[in-house]
C-alpha positions in Angstrom: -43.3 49.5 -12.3 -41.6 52.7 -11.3 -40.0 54.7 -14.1 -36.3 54.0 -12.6 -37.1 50.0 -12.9 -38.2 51.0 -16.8 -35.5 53.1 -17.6 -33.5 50.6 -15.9 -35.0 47.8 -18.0 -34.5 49.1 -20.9 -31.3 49.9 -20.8 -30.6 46.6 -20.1 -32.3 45.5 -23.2 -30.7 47.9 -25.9 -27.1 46.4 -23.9 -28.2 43.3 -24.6 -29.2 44.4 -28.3 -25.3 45.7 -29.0 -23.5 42.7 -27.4 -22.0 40.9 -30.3 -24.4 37.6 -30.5 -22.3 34.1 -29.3 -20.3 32.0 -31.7 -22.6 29.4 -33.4 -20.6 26.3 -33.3 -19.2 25.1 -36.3 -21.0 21.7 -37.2 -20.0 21.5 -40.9 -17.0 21.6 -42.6 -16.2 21.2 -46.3 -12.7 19.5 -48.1 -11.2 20.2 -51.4 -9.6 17.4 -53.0 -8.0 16.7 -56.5 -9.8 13.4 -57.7 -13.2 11.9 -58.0 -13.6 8.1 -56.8 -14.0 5.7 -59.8 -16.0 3.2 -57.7 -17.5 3.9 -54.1 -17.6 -0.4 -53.2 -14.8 -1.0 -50.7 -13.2 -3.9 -51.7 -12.7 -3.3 -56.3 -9.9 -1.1 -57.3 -7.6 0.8 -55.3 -7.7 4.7 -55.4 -6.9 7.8 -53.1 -9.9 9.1 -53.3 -11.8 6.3 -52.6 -9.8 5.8 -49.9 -10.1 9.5 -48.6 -14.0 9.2 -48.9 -14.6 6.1 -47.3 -12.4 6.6 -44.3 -15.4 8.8 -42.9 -18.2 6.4 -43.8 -16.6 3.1 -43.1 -14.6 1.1 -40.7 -12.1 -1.9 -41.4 -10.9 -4.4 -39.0 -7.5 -2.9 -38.6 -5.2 -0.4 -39.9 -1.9 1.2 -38.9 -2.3 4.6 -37.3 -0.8 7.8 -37.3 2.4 6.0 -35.6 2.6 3.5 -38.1 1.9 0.6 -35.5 -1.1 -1.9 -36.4 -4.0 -1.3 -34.7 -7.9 -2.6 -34.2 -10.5 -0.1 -35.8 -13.2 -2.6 -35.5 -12.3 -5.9 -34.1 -12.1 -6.2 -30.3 -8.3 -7.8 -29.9 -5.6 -7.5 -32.5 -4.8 -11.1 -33.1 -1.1 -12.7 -32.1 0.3 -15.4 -31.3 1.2 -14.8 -27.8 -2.7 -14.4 -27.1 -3.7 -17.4 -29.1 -5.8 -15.7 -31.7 -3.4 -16.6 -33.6 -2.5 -20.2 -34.2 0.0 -21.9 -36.4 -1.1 -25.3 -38.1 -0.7 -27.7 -41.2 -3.1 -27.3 -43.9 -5.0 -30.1 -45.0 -2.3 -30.8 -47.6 0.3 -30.3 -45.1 1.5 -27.3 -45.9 2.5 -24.5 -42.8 -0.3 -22.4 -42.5 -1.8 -20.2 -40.1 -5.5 -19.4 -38.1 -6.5 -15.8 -37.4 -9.8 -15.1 -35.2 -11.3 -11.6 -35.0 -13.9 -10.5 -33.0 -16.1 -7.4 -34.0 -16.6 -5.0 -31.5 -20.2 -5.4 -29.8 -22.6 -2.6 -31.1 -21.2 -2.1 -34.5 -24.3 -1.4 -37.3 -24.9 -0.6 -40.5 -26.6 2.7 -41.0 -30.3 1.0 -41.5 -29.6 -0.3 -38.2 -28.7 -4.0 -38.8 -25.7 -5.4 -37.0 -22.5 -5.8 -38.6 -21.9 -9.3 -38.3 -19.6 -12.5 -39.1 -21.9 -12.9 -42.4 -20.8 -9.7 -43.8 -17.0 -11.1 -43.3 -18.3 -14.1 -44.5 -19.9 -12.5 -47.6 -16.6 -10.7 -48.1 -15.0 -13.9 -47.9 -17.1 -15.8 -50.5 -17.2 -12.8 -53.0 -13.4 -12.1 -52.5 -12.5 -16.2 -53.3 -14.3 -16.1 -56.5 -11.6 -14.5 -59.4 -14.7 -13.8 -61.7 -15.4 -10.8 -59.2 -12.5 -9.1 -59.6 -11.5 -8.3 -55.8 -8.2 -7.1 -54.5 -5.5 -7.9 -53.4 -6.3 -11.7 -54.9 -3.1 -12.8 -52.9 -5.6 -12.3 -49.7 -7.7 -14.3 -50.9 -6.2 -17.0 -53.1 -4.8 -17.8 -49.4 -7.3 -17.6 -47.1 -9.0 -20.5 -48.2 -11.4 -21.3 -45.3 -13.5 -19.1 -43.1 -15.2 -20.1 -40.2 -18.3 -18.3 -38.6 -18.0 -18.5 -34.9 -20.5 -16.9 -33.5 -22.3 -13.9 -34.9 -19.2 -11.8 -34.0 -16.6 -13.7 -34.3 -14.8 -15.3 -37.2 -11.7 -17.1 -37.9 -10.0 -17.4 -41.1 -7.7 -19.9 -42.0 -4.5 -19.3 -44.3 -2.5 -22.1 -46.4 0.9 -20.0 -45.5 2.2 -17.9 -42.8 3.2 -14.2 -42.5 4.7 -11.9 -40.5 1.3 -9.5 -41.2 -0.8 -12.3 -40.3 -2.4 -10.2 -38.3 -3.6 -7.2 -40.6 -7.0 -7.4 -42.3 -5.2 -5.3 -45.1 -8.2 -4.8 -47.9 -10.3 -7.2 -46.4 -13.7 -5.0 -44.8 -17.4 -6.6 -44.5 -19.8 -6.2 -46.7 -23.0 -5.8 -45.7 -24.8 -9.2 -47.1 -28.3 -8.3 -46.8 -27.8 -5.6 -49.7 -25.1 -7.0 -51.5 -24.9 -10.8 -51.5 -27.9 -11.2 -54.2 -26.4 -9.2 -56.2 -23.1 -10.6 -56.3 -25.2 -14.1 -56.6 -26.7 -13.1 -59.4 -23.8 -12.7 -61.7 -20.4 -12.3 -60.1 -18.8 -10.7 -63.1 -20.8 -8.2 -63.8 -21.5 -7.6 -59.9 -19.0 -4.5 -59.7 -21.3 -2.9 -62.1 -24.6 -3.5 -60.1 -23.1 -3.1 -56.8 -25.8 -1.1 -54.5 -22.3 1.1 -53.3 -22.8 2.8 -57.2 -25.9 2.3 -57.7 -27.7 3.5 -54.5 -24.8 5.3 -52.9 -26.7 7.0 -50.4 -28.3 4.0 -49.1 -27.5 3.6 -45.3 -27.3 0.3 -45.1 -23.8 0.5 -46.7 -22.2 2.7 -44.3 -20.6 1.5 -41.0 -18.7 4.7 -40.0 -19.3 7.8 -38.1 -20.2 9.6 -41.5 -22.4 8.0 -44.4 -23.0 9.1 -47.7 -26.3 11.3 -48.1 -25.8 12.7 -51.6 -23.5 12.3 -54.6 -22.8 14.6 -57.7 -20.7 12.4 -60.1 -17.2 14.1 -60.8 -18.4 16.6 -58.6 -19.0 16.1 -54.7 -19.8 13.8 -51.8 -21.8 15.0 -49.0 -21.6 12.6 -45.4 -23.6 13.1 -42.6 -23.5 12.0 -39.1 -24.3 8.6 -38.8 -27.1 8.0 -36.3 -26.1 3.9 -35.7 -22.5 4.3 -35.2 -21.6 3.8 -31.4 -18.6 5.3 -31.4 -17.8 9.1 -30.5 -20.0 11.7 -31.5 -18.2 13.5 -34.2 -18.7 17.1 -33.8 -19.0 17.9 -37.2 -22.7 17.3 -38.8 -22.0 17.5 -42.3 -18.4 16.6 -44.3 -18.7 18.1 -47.9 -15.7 16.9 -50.3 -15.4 18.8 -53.3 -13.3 17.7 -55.9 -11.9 19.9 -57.9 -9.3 18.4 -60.5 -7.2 21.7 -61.5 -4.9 22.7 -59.0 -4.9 26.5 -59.5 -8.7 26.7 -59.1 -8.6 24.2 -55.7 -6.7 27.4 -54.4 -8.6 29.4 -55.5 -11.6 27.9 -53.7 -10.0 27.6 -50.8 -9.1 31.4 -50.8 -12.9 32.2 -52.0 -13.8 30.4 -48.9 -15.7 27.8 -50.9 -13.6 25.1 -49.2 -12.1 25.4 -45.5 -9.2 22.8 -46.1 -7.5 20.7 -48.8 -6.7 17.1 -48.2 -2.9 16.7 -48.3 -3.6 13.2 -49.2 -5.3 14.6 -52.5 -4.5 18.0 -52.6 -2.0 21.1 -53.4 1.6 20.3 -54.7 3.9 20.7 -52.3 5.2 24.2 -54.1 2.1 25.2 -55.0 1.8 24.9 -50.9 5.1 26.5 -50.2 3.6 29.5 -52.8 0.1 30.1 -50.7 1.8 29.9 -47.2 4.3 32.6 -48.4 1.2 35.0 -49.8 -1.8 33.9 -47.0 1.2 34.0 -44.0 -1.4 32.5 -40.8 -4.4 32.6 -42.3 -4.2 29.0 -42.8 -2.0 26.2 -41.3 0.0 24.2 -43.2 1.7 20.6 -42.4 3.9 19.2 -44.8 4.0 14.8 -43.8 6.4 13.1 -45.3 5.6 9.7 -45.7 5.4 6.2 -47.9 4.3 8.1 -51.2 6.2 6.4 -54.0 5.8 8.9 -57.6 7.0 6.9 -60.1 6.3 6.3 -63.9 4.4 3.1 -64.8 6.3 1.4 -68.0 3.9 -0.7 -70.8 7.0 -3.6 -71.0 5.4 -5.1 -74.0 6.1 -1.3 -76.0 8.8 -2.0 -78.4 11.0 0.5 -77.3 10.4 0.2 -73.4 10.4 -3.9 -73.4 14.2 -3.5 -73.3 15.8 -2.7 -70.3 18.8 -0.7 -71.8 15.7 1.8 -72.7 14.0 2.2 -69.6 17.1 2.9 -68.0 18.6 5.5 -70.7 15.3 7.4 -69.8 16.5 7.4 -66.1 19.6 8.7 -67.0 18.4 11.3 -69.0 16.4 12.7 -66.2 18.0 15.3 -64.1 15.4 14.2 -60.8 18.0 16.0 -58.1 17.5 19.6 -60.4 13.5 18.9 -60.7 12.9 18.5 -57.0 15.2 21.0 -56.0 14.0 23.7 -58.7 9.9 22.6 -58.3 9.3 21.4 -55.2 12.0 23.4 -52.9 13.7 20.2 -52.1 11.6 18.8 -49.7 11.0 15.9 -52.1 14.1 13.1 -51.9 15.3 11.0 -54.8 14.0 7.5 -54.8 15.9 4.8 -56.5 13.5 2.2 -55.7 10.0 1.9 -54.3 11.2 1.7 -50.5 11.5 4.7 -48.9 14.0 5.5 -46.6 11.5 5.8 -43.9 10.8 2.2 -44.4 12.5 -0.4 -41.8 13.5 -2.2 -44.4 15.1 0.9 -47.2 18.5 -0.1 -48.6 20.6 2.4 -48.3 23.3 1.3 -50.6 21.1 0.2 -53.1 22.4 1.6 -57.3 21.8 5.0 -57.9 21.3 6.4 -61.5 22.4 10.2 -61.5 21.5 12.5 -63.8 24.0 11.2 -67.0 22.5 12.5 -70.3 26.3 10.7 -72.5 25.6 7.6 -70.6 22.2 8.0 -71.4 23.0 8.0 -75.6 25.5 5.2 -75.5 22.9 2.9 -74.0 20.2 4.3 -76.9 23.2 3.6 -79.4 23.3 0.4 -77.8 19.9 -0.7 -78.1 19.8 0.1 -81.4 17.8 3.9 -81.7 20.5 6.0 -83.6 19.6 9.9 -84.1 17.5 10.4 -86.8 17.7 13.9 -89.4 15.0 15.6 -86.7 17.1 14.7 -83.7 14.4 11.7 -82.5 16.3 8.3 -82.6 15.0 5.5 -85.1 15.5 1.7 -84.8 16.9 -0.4 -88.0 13.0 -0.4 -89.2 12.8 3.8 -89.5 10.5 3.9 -86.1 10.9 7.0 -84.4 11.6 6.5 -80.4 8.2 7.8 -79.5 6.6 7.2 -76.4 3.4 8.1 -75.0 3.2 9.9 -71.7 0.2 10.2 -69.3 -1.0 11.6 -66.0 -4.1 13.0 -64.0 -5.0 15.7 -65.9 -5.6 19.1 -63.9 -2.7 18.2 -61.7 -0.2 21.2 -62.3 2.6 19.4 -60.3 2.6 16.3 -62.4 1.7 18.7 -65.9 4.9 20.5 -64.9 7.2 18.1 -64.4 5.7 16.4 -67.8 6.9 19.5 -69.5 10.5 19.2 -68.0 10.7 15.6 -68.4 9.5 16.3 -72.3 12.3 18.5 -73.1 15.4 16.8 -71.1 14.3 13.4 -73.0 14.5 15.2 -76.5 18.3 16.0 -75.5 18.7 12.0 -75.6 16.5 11.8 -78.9 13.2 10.5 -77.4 9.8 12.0 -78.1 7.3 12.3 -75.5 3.7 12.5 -76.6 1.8 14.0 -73.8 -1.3 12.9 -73.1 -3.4 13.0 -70.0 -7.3 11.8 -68.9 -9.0 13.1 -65.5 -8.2 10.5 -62.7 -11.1 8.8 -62.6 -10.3 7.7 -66.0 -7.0 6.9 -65.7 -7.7 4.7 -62.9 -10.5 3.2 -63.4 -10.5 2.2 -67.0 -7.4 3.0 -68.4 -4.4 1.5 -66.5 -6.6 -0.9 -64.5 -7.7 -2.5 -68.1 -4.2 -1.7 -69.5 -4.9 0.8 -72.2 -2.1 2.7 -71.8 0.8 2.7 -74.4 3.4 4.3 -72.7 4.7 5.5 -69.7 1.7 6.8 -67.0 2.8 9.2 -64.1 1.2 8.7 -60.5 1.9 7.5 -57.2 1.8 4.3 -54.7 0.7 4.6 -51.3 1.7 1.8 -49.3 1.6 0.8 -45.8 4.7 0.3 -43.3 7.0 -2.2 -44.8 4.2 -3.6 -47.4 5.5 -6.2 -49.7 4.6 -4.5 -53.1 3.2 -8.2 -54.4 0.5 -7.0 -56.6 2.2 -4.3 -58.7 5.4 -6.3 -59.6 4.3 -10.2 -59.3 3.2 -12.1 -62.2 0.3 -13.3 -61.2 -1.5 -9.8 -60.2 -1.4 -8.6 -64.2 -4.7 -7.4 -64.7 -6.7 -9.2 -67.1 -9.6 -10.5 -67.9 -9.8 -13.8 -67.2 -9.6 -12.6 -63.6 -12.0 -9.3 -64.1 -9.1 -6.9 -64.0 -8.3 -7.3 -60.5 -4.1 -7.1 -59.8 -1.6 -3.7 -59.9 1.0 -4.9 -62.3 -0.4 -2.8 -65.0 2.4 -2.3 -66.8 2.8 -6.4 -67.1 6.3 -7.3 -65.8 7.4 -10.1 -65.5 10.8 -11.0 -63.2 10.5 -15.3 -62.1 13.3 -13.7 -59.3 10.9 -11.2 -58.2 8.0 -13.2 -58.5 9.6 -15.5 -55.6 10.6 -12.8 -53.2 7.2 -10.9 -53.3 5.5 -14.2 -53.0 8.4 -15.3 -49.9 9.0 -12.0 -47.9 6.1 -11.9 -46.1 6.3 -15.7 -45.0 9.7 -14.6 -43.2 9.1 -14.1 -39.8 12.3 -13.1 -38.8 12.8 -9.3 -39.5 16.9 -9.8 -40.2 15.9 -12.4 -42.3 13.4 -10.1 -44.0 15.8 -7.4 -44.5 18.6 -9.7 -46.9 15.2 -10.3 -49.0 14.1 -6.9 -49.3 17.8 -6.3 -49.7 17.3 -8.5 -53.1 14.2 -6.8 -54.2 15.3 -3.3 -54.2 18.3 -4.7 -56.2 16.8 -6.0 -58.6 14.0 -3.1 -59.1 16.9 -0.6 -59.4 18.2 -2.7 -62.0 15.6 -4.1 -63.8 13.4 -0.8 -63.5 9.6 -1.9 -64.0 8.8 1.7 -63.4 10.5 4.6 -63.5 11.3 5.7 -59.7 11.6 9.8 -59.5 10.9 10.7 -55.9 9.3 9.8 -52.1 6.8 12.8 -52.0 5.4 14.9 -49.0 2.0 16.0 -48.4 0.6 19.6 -48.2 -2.1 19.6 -45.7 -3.5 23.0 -45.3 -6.5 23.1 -42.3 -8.1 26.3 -41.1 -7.0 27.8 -37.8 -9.8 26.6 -36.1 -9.6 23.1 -36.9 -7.7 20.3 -34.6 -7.3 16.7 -34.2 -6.7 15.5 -37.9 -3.7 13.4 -37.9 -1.6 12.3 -41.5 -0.3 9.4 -41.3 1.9 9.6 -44.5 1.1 6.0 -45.4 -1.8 3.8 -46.9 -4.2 4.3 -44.0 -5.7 7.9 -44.5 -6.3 10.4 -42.1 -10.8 10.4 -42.2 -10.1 7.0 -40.6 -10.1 8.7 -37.5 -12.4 11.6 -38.2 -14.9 11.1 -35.2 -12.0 13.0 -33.3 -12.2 16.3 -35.5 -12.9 19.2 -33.8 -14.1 22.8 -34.3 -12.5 25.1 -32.0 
């Protein structure tokens, strides 16, 4: 070699030394968010988190997507009646019913490489139908009272009453039988305490999604990996690491430390705590705030001796300024609600009563009801009983902590105590208003779907208890016969104007009656790294990892 092609040669290399070394593509990313899921099994007890988790290991049948139409996640066709998988007919006792056939999409598996089949539904089915096991929504499957195995794809499930969401699988997701269904055999009451989903998280065989659990730290984290069955697109991302962190102020300060890249909005920063960090961290991050069907309201024990009378329940809506706290704490970007429905809902009333901030109206109604002012300011009935009530929320939460505080001190101005106390969410959740432990008043939120009948947190029937394992929303306990009809009616009303005078009805009574306390529709704070694209809020039920596969690194 001549000493020109050496010098020549090594110049080259020492070039190649300096040049700044290619971007490794990012293949992992890892998600702050607020609460830790009580239970990891699909189908027992409805929760965010669980929600949030699952969405990247599991697949339903259908769900609404991010423009809030219905959609087919794992069926082939979304049932109808104009192409006859849907089918109206009697029921054997000759009542209108209705037959609804999915078809799973071919390929689908379980992460150990079995099919996902019509037995899984099946098993579902079966486990769902029987109240000792404590499944939800029971209305689901108090009515669909046959199934029918097809093929080993294809089911079709017969229901003793027609609705206009025939169509929507809802809660209902297979289960994957050859784990699950001896257990469940075994005992069915104590099944969701054995189920292999808590007990054996990380087995693959439970996981149908793009993602499947790998590793678990209780309270702490869930760590997902690519799923090497699913045969759907490749998600780009290798590892998902959701950390949940339960106090707000130190989720930030994760994500500043770099510990985190994002924070869920579903489950994460308060909208002004949000609003705060954008201001400070100006486009370091990016921040969406999504409106959406995210009801914060205060659950109400009716059975407390105080809050079992309306006049009550209503003084302490009176007495609560909601226009000053939403305007003051979360910049206004957080309406009023006077019912459940939100105005984004097809079916929100907008004339429906208002209560407006009225702290004399407020008294009267205590005078009424019988709590006169005591010597310390706090009202007393006839018997000497101070108006105390007990207040809880998700502890760690600084939004709901701070608008405890607030809500505290405006209350005392109408002579009612508020005894704060507050249990980490999976607490709450799990044991605590799901068994009906709580005494009070309990601060959180519904998430609901697009015009979703709200049939098993104000019906009768869904009251959890034990008889039927706990299973049911109503965990405050009311009880309206009037309200019990509609929620049980307005979903067997096809027509949509027809619909409408019902809901019309419901949100009347609600706003009346109050069983809860409505304060306001909130907005998410989803705050992603630059360099992430394709996640899509839906600001309803049906969370964004449902559609995680198309995540992307940039």
């Amino acid at each position: 070699m001549s000493m020109r092609h050496q010098v020549l040669c090594y110049a080259a290399l020492l070039l190649a030394a300096a040049a700044p070394a290619a971007a490794q593509p990012r293949d992992a990313l890892t998600i702050g968010i607020t609460q830790y899921p009580s239970t990891f099994h699909p189908n027992i007890e409805n929760m965010a988190a669980k929600s949030y988790v699952l969405g990247f290991a599991r697949r339903p049948l259908t769900a609404y997507g991010a423009d809030w139409r219905l959609t087919c996640l794992t069926c082939e066709t979304l049932p109808s009646l104009e192409n006859g998988l849907a089918v109206r007919e009697t029921t054997p006792d000759g009542k209108p019913g209705i037959r609804v056939t999915y078809r799973l999409r071919e390929g689908l598996r379980w992460g150990d490489g079995t099919p996902v089949s019509a037995e899984d539904l099946r098993f579902a089915w079966e486990a769902g139908r029987d109240a000792a096991t404590g499944f939800g929504p029971a209305e689901y499957y108090r009515s669909a009272y046959e199934l029918i195995v097809e093929d080993p794809r294809t089911v079709t499930i017969r229901f003793d009453r027609v609705t206009f969401e025939y169509a929507s699988a809802g809660d209902f997701q297979p289960l994957p039988a050859h784990i699950e269904r001896t257990r469940w055999q075994a005992d069915p009451r104590a099944y969701r305490t054995r189920t292999a989903y808590d007990t054996e998280t990380t087995n693959p065989a439970l996981w149908n999604g793009p993602f499947r659990i790998t590793a678990v730290q209780p309270g702490a984290s869930v760590t997902l990996e690519r799923n090497p069955t699913w045969n759907g697109a490749t998600p780009q991302f290798r590892r998902i690491t959701i950390r949940t962190v339960e106090n707000t102020p130190a989720l930030e300060a994760q994500l500043l430390a770099g510990q985190v890249d994002m924070v869920a909005g579903e489950l994460g920063l308060p909208i002004e705590q949000a609003i705060a960090l954008e201001r400070r961290t100006g486009n370091r991050f990016r921040f969406l705030y999504q409106p959406g069907l995210i009801y914060e309201h205060m659950d109400v024990r009716h059975d407390h001796p105080a809050l079992s009378d309306r006049r009550v329940r209503q003084a302490l809506l009176l007495a609560t300024d909601r226009a000053q706290i939403t305007e003051r704490l979360f910049a206004g970007r957080q309406p009023v609600a006077h019912s459940s429905v939100n105005p984004l809902d097809p079916m929100h009333d907008p004339d429906v009563r208002q209560w407006p901030f009225d702290l004399a109206r407020a008294r009267a109604l205590l005078d009424e009801a019988g709590w006169t002012p005591g010597p310390d300011g706090i009202r007393r009935n006839a018997s000497g009983d101070r108006l105390s009530i007990e207040f809880m929320t998700t502890a760690g939460n600084r939004s709901r902590e701070a608008v405890q505080q607030v809500l505290q001190g405006m209350w005392r101005q109408a002579g009612i105590d508020a005894r704060i106390r507050n249990e980490p969410p999976r607490v709450l959740f799990a044991e605590t208003l799901s068994r009906r432990r709580f005494q009070g008043l309990a601060l959180f939120a519904w998430i609901s779907a697009p015009e979703s009948v709200p049939r098993s947190a104000l019906n009768s029937d869904d009251i959890p208890r034990e008889a039927t394992n706990w299973s049911g929303q109503n965990y405050g306990g009311y009880r309206n016969p009037e309200m019990d009809v509609l929620t049980q009616t307005i979903p067997e009303q096809l027509d949509p104007a027809e619909r409408r005078v019902m809901w019309r009805r419901l949100q009347a009574i609600y706003a009346e009656d109050l069983p809860a306390i409505p304060l306001w529709f909130r907005a998410d704070a989803h705050v992603w790294p630059q360099w992430l694209e394709g996640v899509r809020p839906t600001g309803h039920l049906n969370v964004s990892t449902l559609w995680a596969e198309e995540w992307r690194a940039r």
